[in-house]
C-alpha positions as a LaTeX table, in Angstrom:
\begin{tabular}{lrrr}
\hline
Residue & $x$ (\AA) & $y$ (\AA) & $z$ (\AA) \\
\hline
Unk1 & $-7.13$ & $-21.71$ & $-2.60$ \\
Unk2 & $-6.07$ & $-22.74$ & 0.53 \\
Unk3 & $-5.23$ & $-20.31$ & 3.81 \\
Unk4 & $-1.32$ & $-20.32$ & 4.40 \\
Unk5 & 0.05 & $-21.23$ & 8.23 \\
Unk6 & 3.32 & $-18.82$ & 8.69 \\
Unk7 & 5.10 & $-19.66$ & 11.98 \\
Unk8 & 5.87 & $-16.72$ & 14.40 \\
Unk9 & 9.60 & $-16.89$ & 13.66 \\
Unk10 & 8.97 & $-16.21$ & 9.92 \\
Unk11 & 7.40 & $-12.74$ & 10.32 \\
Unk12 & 10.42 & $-10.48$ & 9.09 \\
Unk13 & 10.87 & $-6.67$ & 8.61 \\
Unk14 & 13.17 & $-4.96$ & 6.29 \\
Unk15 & 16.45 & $-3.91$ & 7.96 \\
Unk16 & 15.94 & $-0.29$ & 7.55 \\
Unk17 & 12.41 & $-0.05$ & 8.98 \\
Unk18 & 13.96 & $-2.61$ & 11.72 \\
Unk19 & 16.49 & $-0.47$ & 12.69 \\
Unk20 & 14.80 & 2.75 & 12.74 \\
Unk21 & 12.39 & 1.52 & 15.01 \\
Unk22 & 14.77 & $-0.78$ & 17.07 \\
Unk23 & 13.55 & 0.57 & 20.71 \\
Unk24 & 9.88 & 0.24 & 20.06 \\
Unk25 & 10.63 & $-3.44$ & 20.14 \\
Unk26 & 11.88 & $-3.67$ & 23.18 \\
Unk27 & 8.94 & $-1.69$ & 24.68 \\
Unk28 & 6.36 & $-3.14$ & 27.34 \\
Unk29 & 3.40 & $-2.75$ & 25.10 \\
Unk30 & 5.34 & $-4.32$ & 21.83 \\
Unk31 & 6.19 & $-7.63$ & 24.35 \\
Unk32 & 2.84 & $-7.91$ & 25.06 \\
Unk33 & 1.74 & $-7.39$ & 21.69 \\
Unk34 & 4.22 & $-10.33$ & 20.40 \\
Unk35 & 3.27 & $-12.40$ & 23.33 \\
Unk36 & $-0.24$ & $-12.35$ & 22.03 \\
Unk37 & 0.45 & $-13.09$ & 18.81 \\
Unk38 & 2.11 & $-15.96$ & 19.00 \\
Unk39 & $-0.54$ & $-17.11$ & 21.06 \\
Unk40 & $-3.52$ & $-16.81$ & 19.02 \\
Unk41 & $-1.22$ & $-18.57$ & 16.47 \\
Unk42 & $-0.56$ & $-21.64$ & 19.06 \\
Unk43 & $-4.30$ & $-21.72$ & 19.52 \\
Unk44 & $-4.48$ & $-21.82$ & 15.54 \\
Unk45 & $-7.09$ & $-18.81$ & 14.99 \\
Unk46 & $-7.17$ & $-17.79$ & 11.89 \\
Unk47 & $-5.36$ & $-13.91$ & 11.79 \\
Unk48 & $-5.31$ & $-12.07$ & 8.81 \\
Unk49 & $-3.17$ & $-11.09$ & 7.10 \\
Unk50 & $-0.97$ & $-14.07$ & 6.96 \\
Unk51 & 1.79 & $-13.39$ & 9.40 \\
Unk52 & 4.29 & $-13.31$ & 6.78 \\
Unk53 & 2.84 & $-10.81$ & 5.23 \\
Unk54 & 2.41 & $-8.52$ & 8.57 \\
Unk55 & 4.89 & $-5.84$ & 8.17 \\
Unk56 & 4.11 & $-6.07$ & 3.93 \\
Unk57 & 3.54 & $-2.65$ & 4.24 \\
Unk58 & 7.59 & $-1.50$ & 5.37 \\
Unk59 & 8.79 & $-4.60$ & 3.63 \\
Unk60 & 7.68 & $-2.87$ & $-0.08$ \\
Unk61 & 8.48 & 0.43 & 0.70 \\
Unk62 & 11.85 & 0.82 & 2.21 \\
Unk63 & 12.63 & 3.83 & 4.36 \\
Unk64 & 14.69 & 5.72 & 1.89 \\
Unk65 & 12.54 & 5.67 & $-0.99$ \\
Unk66 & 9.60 & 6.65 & 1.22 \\
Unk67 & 7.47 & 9.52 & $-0.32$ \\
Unk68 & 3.63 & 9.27 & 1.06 \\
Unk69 & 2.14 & 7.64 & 3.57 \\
Unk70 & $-1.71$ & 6.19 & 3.13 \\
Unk71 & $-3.30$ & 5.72 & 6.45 \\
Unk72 & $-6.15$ & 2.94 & 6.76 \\
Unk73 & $-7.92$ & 1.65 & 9.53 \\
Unk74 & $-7.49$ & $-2.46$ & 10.00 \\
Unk75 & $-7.03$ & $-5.49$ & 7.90 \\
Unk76 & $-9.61$ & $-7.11$ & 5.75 \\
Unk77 & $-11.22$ & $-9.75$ & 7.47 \\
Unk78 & $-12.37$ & $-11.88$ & 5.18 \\
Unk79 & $-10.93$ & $-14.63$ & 3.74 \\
Unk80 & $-7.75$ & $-14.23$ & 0.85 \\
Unk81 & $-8.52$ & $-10.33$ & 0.90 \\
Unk82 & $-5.63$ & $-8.95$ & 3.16 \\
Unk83 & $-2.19$ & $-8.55$ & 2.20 \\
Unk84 & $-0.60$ & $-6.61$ & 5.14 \\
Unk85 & $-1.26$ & $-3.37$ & 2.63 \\
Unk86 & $-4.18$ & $-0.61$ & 3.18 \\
Unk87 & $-7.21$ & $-0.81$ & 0.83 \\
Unk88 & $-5.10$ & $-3.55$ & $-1.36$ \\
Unk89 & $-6.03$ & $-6.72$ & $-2.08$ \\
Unk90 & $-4.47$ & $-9.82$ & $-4.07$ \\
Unk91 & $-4.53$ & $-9.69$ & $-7.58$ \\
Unk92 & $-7.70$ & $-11.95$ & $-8.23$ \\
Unk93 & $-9.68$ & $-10.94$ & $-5.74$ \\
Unk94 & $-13.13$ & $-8.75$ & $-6.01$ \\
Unk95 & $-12.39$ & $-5.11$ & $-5.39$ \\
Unk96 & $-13.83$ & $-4.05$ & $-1.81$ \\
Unk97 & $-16.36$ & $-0.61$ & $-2.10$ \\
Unk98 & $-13.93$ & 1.44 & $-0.53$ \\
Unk99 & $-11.21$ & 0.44 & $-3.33$ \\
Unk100 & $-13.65$ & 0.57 & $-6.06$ \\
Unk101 & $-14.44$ & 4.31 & $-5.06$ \\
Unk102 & $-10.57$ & 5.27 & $-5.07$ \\
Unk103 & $-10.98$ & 3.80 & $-8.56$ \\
Unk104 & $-12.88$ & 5.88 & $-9.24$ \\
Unk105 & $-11.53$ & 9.44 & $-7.77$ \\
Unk106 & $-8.31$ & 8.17 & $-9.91$ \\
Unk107 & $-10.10$ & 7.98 & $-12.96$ \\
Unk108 & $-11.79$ & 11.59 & $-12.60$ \\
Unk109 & $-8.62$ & 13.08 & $-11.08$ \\
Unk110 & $-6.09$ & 11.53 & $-13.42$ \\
Unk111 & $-7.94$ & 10.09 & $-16.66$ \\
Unk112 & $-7.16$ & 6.13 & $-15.42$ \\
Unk113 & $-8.94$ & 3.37 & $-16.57$ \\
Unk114 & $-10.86$ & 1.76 & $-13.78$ \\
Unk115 & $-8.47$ & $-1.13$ & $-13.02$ \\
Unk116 & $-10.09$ & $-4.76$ & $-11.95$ \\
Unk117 & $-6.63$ & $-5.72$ & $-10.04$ \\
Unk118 & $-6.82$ & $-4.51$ & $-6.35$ \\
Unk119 & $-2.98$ & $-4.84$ & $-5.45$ \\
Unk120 & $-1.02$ & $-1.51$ & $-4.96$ \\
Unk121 & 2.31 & $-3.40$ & $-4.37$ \\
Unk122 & 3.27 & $-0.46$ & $-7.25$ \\
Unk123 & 2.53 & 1.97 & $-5.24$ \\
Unk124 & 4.27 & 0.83 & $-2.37$ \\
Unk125 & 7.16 & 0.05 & $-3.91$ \\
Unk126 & 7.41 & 3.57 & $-5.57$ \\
Unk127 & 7.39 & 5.01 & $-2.19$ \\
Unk128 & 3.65 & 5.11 & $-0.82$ \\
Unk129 & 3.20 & 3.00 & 2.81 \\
Unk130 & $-0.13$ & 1.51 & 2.59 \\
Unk131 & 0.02 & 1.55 & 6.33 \\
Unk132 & $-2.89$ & 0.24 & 8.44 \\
Unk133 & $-3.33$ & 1.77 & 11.72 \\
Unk134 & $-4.25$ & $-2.28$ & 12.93 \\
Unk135 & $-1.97$ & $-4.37$ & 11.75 \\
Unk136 & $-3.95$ & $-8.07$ & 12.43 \\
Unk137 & $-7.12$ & $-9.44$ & 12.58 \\
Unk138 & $-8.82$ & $-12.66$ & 13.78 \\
Unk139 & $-11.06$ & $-14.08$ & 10.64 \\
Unk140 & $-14.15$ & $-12.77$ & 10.62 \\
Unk141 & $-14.01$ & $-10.48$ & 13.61 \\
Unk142 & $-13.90$ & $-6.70$ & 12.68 \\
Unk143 & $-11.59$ & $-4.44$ & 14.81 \\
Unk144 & $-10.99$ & $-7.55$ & 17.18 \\
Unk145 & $-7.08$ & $-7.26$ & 17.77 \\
Unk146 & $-8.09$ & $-3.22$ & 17.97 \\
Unk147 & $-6.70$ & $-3.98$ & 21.91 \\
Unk148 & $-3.63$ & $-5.40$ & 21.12 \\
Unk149 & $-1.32$ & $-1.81$ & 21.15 \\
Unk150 & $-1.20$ & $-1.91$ & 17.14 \\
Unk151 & $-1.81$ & 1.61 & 17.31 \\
Unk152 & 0.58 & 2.64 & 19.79 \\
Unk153 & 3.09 & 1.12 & 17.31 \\
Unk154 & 1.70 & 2.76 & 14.20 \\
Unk155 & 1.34 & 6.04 & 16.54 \\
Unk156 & 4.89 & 5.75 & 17.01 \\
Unk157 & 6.17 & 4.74 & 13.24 \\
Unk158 & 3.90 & 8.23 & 12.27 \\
Unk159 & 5.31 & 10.27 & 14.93 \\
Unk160 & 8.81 & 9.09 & 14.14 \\
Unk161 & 8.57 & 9.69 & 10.56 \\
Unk162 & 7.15 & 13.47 & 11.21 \\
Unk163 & 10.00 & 14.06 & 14.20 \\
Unk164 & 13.31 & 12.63 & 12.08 \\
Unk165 & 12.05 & 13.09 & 8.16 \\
Unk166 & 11.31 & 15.91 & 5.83 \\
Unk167 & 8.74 & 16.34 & 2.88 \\
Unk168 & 6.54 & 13.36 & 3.50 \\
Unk169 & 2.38 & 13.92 & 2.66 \\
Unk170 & 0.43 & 12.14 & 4.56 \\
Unk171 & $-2.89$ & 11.05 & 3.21 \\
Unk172 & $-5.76$ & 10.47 & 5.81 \\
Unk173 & $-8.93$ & 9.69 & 4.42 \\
Unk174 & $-11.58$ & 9.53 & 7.33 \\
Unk175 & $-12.09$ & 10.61 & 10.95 \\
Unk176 & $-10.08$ & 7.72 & 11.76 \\
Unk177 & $-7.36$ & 8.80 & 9.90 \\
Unk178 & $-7.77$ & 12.35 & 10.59 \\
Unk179 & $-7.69$ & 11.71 & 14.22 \\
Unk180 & $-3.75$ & 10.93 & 13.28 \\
Unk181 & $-3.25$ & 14.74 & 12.65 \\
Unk182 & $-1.92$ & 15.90 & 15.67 \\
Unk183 & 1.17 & 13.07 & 15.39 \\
Unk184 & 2.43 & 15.23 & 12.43 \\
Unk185 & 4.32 & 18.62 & 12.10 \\
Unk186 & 2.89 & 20.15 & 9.48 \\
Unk187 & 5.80 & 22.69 & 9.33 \\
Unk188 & 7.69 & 19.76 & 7.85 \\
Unk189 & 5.02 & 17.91 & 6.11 \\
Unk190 & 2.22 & 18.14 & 3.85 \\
Unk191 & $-1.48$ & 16.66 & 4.86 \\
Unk192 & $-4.05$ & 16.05 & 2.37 \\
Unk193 & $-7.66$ & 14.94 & 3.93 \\
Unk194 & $-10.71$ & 13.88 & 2.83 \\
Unk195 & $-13.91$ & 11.85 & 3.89 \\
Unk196 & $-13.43$ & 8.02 & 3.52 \\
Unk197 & $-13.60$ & 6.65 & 0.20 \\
Unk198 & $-16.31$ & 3.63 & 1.68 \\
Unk199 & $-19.40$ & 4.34 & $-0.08$ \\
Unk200 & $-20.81$ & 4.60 & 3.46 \\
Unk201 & $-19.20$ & 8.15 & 3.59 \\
Unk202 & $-21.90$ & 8.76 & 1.08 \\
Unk203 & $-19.22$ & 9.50 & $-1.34$ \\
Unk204 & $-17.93$ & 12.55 & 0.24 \\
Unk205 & $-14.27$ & 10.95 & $-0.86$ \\
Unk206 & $-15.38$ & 11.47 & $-4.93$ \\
Unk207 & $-13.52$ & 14.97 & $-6.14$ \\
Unk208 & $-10.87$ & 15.02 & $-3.34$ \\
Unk209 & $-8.04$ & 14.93 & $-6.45$ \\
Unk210 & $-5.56$ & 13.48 & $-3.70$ \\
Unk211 & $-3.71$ & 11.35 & $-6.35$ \\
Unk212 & $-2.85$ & 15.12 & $-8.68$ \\
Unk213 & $-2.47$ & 16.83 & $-5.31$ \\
Unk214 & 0.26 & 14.55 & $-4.45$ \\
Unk215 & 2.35 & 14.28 & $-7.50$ \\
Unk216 & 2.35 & 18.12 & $-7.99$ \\
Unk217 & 3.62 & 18.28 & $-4.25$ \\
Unk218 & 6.68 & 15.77 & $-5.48$ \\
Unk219 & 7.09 & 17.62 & $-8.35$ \\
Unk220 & 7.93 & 20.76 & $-5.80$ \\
Unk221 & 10.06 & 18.57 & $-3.94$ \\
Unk222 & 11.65 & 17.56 & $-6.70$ \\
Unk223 & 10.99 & 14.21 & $-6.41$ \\
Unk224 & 9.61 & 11.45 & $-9.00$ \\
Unk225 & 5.68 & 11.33 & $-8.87$ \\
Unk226 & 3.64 & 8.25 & $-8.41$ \\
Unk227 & 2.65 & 6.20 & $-11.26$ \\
Unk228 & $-0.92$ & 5.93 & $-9.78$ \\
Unk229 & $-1.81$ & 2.88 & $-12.49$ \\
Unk230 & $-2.38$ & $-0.46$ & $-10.81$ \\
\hline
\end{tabular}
C-alpha cells in the first residue's frame, strides 16, 4: 500500500455544498487556510487525509439528502486510516477504540452484529455528515493543523446549517463536540449528547442509544431512518 500524492487543484467539493457556502471561500481566514495548504503540500509533508479526499465528508452526503450531522474532532493520523469521514476508516483497516465502542452501543441499541469494516460511506450517503471539526493533519502529529481556521469553517458550515435548515439532529459525542452547542437553535433542531465513545471516556458513551434515538426522531419527521449496518 502505497500513500497517494493529490495535487492542490484536485481537491473538489460537491456543487451544492460549494454553493451554499460560496462566501466563506472568499473569506480572509479561508485564503490563509488554502495558502497553507498548498504549502505544506509544496514542501511534500505528508497530510492526512489525502487531499482528494478532504471535503469526503460533503462530497457523500449532498445537501439535500442531509438528515444528521456526526461531529468528530480531527483526522486520523496515522498512516491509510483517514478518509476525510469522522470515526471511519477504509475498509481493511483495524477498527480504532473509539469505532470499536460505537460498535458496540449499535449492537446493544439496535441488535447489530459487530461489523469488522470501519467505513461509514453508508451512512453518509444516506444522509449522516461524518464531519470533523479539523479537517487535515500532518502524519503523525495530533491536532497539528488545529491553527489553521478549520474550525472557523466547520463553525460556520454548523451555524449555517442551524440558521437556513430545519429538522437536522446533531450528534455530539464529547466536550469537544458539545462545546458546538451554542452554534445550534435548538428550536429548529434536535441535539443528542453523550460522553465520547474513546474508551478513554471510561465508557461513559456505552447505553447512550443515539443510533434508536435518531431514527425514531426521522420517523417523526417523516423521513427515512438510517440503515445503521456498515
Amino acid at each position: 500500500m502505497s500513500e497517494i500524492t493529490i495535487k492542490p487543484e484536485q481537491i473538489k467539493m460537491n456543487e451544492d455544498w460549494k454553493e451554499f457556502l460560496k462566501d466563506e471561500f472568499t473569506k480572509a481566514y479561508f485564503l490563509e487556510l488554502k495558502k497553507r495548504y498548498i504549502e505544506a503540500l509544496k514542501e511534500k509533508k505528508v497530510i492526512y487525509p489525502p487531499a482528494n479526499l478532504t471535503f469526503n465528508a460533503f462530497n457523500l452526503t449532498p445537501l439535500n439528502s442531509l438528515k444528521i450531522i456526526l461531529l468528530g474532532q480531527d483526522p486520523y493520523h496515522q498512516p491509510y486510516q483517514a478518509m476525510g469521514l469522522s470515526f471511519s476508516v477504509p475498509s481493511g483497516i483495524k477498527l480504532p477504540p473509539s469505532l470499536l465502542n460505537i460498535y458496540k452501543e449499535l449492537n446493544s441499541d439496535l441488535n447489530l452484529a459487530v461489523s469488522k469494516n470501519g467505513d461509514l460511506s453508508t451512512w453518509a450517503k444516506q444522509g449522516v455528515l461524518l464531519l470533523n471539526s479539523i479537517l487535515s493533519v500532518e502524519a503523525n502529529k495530533p491536532a497539528s493543523h488545529s491553527s489553521w481556521g478549520w474550525q472557523e469553517f466547520t463553525d460556520r458550515v454548523i451555524e449555517k446549517l442551524s440558521n437556513e435548515k430545519t429538522g437536522l439532529i446533531f450528534m455530539l459525542w464529547g466536550n469537544y463536540a458539545k462545546s458546538k452547542k451554542i452554534l445550534i437553535d435548538t428550536n429548529k433542531h434536535f441535539i443528542l449528547e453523550a460522553a465520547h465513545p474513546s474508551p478513554l471516556a471510561r465508557s461513559g458513551f456505552l447505553g447512550c442509544k443515539h443510533f434508536s434515538k435518531a431514527n425514531e426522531l426521522l420517523r417523526k419527521l417523516g423521513k427515512e431512518e438510517i440503515d445503521w449496518r456498515v
